[in-house]
C-alpha positions as CSV (number, residue, x, y, z in Angstrom):
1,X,-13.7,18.8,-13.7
2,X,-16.5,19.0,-16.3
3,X,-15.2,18.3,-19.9
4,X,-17.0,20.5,-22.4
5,X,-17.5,19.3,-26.3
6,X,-15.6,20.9,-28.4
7,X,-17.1,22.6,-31.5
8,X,-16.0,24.2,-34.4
9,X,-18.4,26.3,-36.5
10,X,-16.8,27.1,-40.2
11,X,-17.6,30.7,-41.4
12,X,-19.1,31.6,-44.8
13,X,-16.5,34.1,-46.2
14,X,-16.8,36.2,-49.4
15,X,-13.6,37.3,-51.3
16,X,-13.8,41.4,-51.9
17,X,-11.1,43.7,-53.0
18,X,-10.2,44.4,-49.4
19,X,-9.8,40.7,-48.5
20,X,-12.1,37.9,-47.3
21,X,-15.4,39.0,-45.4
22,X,-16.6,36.8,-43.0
23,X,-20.5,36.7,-44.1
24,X,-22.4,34.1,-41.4
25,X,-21.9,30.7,-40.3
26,X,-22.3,28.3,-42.9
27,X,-25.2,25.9,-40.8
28,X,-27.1,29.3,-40.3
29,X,-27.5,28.5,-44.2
30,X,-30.6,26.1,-44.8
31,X,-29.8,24.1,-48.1
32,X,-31.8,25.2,-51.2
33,X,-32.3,28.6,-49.5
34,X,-30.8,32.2,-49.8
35,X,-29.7,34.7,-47.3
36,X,-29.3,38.4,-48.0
37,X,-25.9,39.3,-46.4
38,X,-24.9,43.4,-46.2
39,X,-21.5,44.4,-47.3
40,X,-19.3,46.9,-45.7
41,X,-19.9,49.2,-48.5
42,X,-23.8,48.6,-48.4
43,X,-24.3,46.6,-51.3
44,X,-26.2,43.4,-50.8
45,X,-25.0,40.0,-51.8
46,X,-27.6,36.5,-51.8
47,X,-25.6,33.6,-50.6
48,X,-26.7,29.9,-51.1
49,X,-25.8,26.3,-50.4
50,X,-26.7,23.6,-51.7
51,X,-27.5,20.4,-50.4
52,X,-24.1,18.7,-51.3
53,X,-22.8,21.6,-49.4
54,X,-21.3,23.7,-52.0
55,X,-21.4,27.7,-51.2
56,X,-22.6,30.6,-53.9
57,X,-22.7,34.1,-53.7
58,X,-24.2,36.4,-56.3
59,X,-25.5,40.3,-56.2
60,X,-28.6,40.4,-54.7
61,X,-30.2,43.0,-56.5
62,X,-32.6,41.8,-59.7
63,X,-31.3,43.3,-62.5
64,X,-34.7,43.7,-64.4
65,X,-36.3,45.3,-61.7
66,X,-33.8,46.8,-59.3
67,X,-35.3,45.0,-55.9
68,X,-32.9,43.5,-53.9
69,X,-34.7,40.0,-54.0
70,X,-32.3,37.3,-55.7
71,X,-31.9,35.3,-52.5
72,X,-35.4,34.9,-51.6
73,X,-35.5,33.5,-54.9
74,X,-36.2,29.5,-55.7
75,X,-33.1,27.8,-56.1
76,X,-32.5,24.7,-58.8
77,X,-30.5,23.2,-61.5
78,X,-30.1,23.8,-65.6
79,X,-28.3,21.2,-67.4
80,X,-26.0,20.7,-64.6
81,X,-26.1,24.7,-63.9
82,X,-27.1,25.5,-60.6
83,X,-29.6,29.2,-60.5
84,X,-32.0,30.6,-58.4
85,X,-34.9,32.4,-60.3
86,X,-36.1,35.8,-59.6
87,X,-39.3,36.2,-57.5
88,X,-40.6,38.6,-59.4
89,X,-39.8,38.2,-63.3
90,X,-38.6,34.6,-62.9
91,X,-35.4,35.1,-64.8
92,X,-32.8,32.4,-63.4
93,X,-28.7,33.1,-62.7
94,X,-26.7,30.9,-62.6
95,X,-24.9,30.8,-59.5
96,X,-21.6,29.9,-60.6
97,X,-21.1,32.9,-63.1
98,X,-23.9,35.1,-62.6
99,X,-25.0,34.9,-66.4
100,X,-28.7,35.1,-66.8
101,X,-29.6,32.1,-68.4
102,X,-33.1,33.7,-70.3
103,X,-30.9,36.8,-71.3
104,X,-26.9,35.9,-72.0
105,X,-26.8,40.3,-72.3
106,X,-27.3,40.5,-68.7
107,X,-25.9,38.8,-65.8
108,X,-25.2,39.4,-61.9
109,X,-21.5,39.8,-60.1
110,X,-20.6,36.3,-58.8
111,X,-18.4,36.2,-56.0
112,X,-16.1,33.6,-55.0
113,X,-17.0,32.2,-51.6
114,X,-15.1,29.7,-49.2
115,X,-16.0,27.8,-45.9
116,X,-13.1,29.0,-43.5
């Protein structure tokens, strides 16, 4: 008999209006680093974790230039706040709320996300 390790691989999921989407698996994540994840309705979302664990999920899209680039953005904290600036303009959300915190007029959607 050959006895096999057992291993159990949690799931990023993000809450939508439909339910809970199951996004990746959370140690594809690399800490400090985003992923662009496509939703069912074809909008993009750039998920994060950072390295005490903790999962984020914000639009992807750059709302000062339109490009889908937020999660190839550089990731850090504000005052306790954790962001990830823009690659292109440099403008930092907070990951949390999705406020921009160089513009409180403009912010991202900020969805809540769970390890399942």
């Amino acid at each position: 008999m050959t006895l096999a390790v057992e291993t159990t691989t949690l799931k990023a999921q993000l809450r939508l209006a439909e339910g809970w989407f199951t996004a990746c698996d959370v140690h594809a994540l690399l800490p400090g680093r985003g992923a662009a994840v496509l939703l069912p309705d074809g909008r993009q979302v750039a998920l994060f974790r950072d390295r005490a664990g903790r999962l984020y999920a914000i639009d992807n899209r750059d709302p000062f230039t339109g490009a889908a680039v937020l999660s190839r953005g550089l990731t850090g904290t504000h005052e306790g706040r954790p962001y990830v600036a823009s690659p292109l303009l440099k403008q930092r959300f907070d990951l949390a709320s999705g406020e921009c915190l160089d513009d409180e007029t403009v912010r991202v959607t900020a969805y809540e996300v769970r390890a399942a």
